[in-house]
C-alpha positions in Angstrom: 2.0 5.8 5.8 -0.9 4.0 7.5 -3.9 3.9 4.9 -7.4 2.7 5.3 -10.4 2.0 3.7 -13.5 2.2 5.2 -16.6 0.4 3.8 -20.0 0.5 5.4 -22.5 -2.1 4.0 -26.2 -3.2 4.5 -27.1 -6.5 2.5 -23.8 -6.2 0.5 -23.4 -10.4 0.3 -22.8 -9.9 -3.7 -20.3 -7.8 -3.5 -18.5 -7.9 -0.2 -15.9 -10.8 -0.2 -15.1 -9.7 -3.9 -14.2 -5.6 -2.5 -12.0 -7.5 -0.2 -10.2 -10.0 -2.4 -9.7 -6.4 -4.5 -8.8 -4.3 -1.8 -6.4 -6.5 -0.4 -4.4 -6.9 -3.8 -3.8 -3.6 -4.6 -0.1 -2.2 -5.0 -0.2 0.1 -2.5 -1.1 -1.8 1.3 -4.5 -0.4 2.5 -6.6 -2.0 5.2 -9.8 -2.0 5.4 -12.5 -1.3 7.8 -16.3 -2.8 7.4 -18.9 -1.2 8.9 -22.3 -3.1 9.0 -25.3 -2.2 9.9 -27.1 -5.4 10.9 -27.4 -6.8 7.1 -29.8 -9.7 7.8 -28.1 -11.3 4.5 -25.1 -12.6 6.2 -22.6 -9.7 4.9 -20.8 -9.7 8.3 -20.4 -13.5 8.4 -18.7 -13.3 5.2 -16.3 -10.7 6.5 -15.6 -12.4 9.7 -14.8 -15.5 7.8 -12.5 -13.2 5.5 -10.5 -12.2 8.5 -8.8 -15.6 9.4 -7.0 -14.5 5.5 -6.2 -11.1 6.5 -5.2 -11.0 10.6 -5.1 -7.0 11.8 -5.7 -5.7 8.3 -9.6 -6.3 7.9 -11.3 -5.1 10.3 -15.6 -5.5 11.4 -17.7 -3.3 13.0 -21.6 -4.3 13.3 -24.0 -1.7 14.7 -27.7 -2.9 15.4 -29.8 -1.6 12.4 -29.3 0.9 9.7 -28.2 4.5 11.3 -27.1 6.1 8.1 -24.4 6.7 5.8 -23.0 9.5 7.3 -22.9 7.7 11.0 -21.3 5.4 9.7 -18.7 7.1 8.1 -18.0 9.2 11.1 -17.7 6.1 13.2 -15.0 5.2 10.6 -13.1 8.7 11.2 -13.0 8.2 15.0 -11.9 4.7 14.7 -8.8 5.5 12.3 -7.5 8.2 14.4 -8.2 6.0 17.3 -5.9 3.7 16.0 -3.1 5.7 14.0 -4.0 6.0 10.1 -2.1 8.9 8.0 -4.6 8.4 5.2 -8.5 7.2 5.7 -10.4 7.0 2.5 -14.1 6.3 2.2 -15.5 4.2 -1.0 -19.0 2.3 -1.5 -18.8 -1.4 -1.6 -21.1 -1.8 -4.8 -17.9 -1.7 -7.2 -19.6 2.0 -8.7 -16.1 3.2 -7.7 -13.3 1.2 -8.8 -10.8 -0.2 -6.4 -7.7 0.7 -8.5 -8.2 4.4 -7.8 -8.1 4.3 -4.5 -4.0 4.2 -5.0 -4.8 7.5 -7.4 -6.3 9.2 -4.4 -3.8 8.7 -2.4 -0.8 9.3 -4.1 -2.6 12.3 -5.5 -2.6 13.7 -1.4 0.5 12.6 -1.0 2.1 14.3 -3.7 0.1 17.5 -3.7 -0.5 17.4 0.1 -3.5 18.1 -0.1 -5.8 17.4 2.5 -9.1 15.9 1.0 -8.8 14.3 -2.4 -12.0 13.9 -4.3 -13.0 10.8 -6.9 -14.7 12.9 -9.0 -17.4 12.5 -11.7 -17.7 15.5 -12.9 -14.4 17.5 -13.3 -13.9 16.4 -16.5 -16.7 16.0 -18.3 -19.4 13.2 -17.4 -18.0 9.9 -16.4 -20.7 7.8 -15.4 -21.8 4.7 -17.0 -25.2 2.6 -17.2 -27.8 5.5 -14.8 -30.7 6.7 -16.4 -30.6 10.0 -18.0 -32.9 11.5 -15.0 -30.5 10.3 -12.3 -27.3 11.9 -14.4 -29.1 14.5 -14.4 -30.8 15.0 -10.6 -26.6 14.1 -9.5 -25.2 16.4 -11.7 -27.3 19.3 -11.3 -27.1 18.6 -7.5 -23.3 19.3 -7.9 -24.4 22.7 -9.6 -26.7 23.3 -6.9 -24.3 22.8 -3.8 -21.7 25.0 -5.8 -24.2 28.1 -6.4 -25.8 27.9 -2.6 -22.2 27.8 -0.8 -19.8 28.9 -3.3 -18.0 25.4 -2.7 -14.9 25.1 -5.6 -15.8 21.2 -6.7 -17.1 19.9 -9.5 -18.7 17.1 -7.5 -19.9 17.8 -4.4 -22.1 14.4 -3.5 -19.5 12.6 -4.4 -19.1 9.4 -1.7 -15.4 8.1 -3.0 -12.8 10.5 -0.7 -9.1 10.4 0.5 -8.7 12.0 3.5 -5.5 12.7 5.9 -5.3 12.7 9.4 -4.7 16.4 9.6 -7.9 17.0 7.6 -10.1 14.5 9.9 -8.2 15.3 13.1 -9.3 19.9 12.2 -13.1 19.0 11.1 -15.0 18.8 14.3 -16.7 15.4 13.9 -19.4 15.7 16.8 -20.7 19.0 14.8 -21.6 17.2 11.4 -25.7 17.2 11.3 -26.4 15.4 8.1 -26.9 11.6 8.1 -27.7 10.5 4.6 -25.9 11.7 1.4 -25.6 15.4 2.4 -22.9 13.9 4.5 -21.0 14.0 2.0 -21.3 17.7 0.7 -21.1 18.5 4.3 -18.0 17.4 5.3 -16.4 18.6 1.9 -17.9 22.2 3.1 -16.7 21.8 6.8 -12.9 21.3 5.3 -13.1 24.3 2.7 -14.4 26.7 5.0 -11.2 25.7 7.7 -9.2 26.5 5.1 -8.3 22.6 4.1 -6.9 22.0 1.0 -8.8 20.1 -1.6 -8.4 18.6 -5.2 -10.6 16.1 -7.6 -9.2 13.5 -9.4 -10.8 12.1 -12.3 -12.6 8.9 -12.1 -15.7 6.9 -14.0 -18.5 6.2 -12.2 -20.2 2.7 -13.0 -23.6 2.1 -11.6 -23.4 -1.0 -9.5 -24.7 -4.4 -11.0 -25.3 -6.3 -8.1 -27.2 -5.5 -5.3 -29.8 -2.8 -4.5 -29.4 0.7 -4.3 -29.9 2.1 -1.5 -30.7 5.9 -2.6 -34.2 7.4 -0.9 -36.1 10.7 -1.5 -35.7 11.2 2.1 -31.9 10.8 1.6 -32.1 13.5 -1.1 -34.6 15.7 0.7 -31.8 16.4 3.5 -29.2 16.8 1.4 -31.1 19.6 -0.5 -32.6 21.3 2.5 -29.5 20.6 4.2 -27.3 22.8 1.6 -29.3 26.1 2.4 -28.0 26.4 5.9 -24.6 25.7 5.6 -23.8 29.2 4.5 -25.1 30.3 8.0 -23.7 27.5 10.1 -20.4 28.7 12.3 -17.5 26.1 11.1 -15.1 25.7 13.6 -11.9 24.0 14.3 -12.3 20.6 16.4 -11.5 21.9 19.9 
């Protein structure tokens, strides 16, 4: 099975050549695929220098400018099918997800084929480490939210750390995914439900990142929230 990784980073120099070194040490072989969006820092000259370690396993793309999250991420899809990956997961490069459960995630849809594995903060419990209480909460309760607007059977909706398969990625129409920011994420976990995907959460602890800047908006959280009241109403269909 052909897994990768896909990262996308603006001004992620901290942290960058460290997810790599991680990434690339892991028991179970993923590659990884970097998708910058102009980072004025340098980020893509660290990964391109990166590359003469790892030859056709860590891959670059650069956009011109910041185009979203969600762009990004979709970009990512497309490419992987493009070029033959089973499993494509998605993960921030901050280190607020850990590394090590990326093999969880997989093995989790490989052994319970399911289609769209979820790292998960909230299924049992609270796992999340060092955010201020009024963040928990706003992330928590958005969960709650997404789940009582579109009946939508996760615990954690927003969450950005996902294992996907080919067949999951290959039935969601790409080109019909609207949201750009963080209601990408609830989005796409929608799309796959309503197809009739299968989906699972695994466990993980959520640390908040300690280097680098967050880059979490109120215009980012005003799509995702007006976002969620359509989706009810939107017509999900199969990728043609």
């Amino acid at each position: 099975m052909r897994k990768l990784v896909i990262i996308p980073t603006y001004n992620e120099k901290e942290n960058i050549s460290k997810m790599i070194s991680k990434v690339f040490s892991l028991p179970e072989p993923f590659e990884m695929l970097v998708i910058d969006d102009g980072s004025p820092d340098g980020t893509a000259d660290i990964v391109r220098e990166r590359q003469r370690e790892f030859p056709g396993t860590l891959h670059l793309l650069q956009r011109p400018g910041k185009q979203g999250l969600g762009t990004a991420y979709l970009t990512g899809f497309r490419w992987g099918l493009e070029n033959g990956f089973d499993y494509i997961c998605e993960m921030d490069c901050d280190f607020s997800h850990n590394p090590d459960d990326l093999v969880r995630l997989y093995r989790a849809a490989v052994e319970g084929d399911y289609d769209v594995v979820v790292g998960s903060r909230y299924v049992k419990g609270v796992n999340v480490v060092n955010w201020p209480m009024s963040r928990l909460l706003m992330s928590y309760f958005a969960s709650v939210y997404v789940r009582t607007v579109t009946r939508l059977p996760l615990r954690d909706a927003t969450a950005g750390f996902v294992c996907y398969s080919r067949r999951a990625l290959e039935t969601i129409d790409l080109d019909a995914i609207r949201m750009k920011g963080y209601g990408f994420q609830i989005e796409m976990k929608y799309t796959a439900w309503r197809l009739g995907l299968k989906l699972h959460e695994v466990s993980i602890i959520f640390v908040e990142r300690c280097e680098g800047v967050s880059k979490m908006s109120g215009g980012i959280f005003r799509e995702a929230f007006f976002g969620v009241l359509g989706l009810p109403f939107r017509r999900i269909r199969k990728r043609q």
